[in-house]
Residue, then its C-alpha position, 0 to 999 in steps of 0.5 A: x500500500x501507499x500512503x494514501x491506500x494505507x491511510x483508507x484502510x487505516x480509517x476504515x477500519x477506525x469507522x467500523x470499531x466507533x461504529x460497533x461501539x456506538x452500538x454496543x457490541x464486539x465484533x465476533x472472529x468472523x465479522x472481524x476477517x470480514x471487516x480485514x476485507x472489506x477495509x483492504x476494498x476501501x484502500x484499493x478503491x482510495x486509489x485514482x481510478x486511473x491509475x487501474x485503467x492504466x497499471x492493474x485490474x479493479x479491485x476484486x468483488x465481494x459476496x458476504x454471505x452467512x446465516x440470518x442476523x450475522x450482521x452482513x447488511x450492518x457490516x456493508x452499511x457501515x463499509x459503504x458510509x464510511x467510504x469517501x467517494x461519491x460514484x458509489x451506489x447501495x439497493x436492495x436487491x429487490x429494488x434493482x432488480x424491480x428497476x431492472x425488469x422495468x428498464x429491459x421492458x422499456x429498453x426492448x420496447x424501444x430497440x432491438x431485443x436481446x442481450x443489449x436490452x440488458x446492458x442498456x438498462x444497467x447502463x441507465x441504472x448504474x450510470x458513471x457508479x465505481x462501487x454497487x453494494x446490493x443486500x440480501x441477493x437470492x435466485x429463488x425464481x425459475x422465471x427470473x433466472x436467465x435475467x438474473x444471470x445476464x445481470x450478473x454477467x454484465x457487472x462482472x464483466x464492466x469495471x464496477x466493483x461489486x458487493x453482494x450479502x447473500x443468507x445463501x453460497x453462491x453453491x446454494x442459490x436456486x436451491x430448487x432441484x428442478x432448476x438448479x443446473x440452469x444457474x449453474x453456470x451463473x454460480x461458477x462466474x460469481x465463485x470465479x468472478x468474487x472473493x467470497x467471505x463466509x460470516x456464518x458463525x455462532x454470535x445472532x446480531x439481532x440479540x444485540x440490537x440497540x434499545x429502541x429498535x421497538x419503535x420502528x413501525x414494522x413492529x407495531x404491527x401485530x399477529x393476531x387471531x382476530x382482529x376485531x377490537x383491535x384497533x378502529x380501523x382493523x374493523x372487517x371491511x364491507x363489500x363496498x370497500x373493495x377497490x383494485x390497487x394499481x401495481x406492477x399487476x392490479x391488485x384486488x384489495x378487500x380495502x382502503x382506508x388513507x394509509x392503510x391497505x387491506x388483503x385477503x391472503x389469496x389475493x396477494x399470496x396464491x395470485x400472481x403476484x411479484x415482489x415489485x408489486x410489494x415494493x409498490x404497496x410500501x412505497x404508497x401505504x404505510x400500513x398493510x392488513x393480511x386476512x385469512x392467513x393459513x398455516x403455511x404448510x398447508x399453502x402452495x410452495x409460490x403461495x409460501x414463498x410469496x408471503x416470505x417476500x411481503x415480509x421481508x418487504x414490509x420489514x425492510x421498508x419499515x412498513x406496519x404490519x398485521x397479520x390476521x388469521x393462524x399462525x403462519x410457522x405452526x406445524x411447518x417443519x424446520x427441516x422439510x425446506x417447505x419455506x426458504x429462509x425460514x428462519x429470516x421469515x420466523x426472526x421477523x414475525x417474532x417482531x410483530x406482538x401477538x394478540x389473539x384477540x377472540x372474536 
């Protein structure tokens, strides 16, 4: 290292210690290597960008991976604030991939179709970007694969530096059987393509939470048996009140009360709905009400999947939510792989307060 790489890593190092302080925790052995590595990525990425298009290749990409509340997304966020250059950009992956279907939608429209579609809506969304941190990156979906696997093909091969958190080795994406050889060849660029950094380890994150993490809105939601007497506007909607919620589908909501929206499990579980259409939800209401939720062993595995998704969505956009109906864990069993990331989906129902009011 020079003087000027040196000093990066020196203060990149010096912002994660003050930030696990500040949040009152130390850093298990494997977040440690983890922030070794990602510390040596910010002195390589303090370096002119000219200096690697004339001497030496970008710096390596990263995929942090390990089990839930490992503190993968704590250790990305706080490598890309402390980060000291503007060309940088941090999603969800959720939200780029939603931004990615509509641009290569928009793009074929008005060009050829093809590979280029692709490239020309990375190009839209990335613009001049030297650093792309995604979080939480998954390829559950058969129908999403191949786009997927173009995505990936075209960051790993531009100059844009890459880090991804994954719950999953890249040997573990797709995990269905069925499909699982088409994104084989996807798995091998991205083992070939990243360094990849394992922070599974026996230290869960989230029992360290800071106090007055309660206050987010997602956990003022609630599980309940029955919502009636709950709250005034959890009274059961009437006919007259449903109304179709424009989306990346339409939506056929039971209700709409301001900022509350209201679904029966059917219409937004075991339809055809997509994450971008979740995305959609939480970007207009701030509160969502899922009725007639079933125990998930009984739904279909989309139907599970897809209530896996509105969570997570929902959890991640800090939105309200209320669940009515069983519960949605009972007598789904831990090893039957009925539900991916099912102990993601448990840790953030465990959020919501049950109240199993009678009705």
């Amino acid at each position: 290292m020079n003087h000027t790489t040196h000093e990066q890593y020196e203060a990149m190092r010096r912002h994660f210690r003050q930030d696990a302080e500040q949040r009152g925790f130390t850093l298990a052995p494997e977040q440690d290597r983890a922030v070794e590595r990602l510390s040596r990525l910010a002195a390589e990425l303090a370096a002119p960008s000219g200096l690697f298009r004339r001497s030496r290749p970008a710096p390596r990409n990263l995929y942090v991976w390990g089990p839930v509340g490992r503190g993968k997304s704590w250790l990305v966020d706080t490598f890309f604030a402390g980060l000291p250059i503007t060309r940088k950009r941090r999603l969800h992956f959720h939200d780029f991939f939603r931004a990615l279907h509509d641009g290569v939608a928009r793009e074929s429209r008005s060009h050829e179709a093809g590979h280029s579609a692709v490239d020309r809506a990375v190009d839209e969304l990335l613009g001049d970007c030297r650093l792309l941190v995604f979080d939480e990156f998954h390829a559950h979906d058969a129908g999403d694969a191949m786009l997927v696997a173009r995505l990936f093909g075209t960051l790993l091969d531009r100059r844009v530096t890459l880090v991804t958190t994954s719950n999953y080795p890249p040997a573990g994406l797709m995990p269905n059987p069925v499909y699982h050889h088409l994104f084989e060849p996807t798995i091998r660029r991205i083992e070939e393509g990243m360094d990849v950094l394992d922070v599974s380890g026996p230290t869960d994150f989230r029992r360290l939470a800071a106090p007055g993490d309660g206050s987010r809105r997602f956990a003022q939601g609630a599980r309940l048996a029955d919502g009636a007497g709950v709250l005034p506007e959890l009274s059961r909607p009437a006919p007259a009140e449903a109304v179709l919620v424009p989306g990346h589908h339409q939506l056929s909501a039971r209700a709409v009360r301001g900022d509350l929206v209201w679904f029966g499990f059917d219409a937004l579980c075991e339809s055809a709905t997509t994450v971008p259409d979740y995305l959609a939800l939480a970007e207009r209401f701030g509160t969502l009400v899922l009725d007639g939720v079933p125990p998930l062993a009984a739904c279909t595995p989309d139907g599970r999947q897809r209530f896996a998704n509105l969570v997570d969505v929902c959890c991640d956009r800090d939105i309200r939510l209320f669940l009515i109906g069983a519960d949605p864990l009972a007598g789904l069993p831990e090893d039957a792989g009925l539900l991916r990331d099912q102990d993601r989906t448990a840790s953030r129902l465990a959020m919501l307060r049950r109240a199993d009011v009678a009705g």
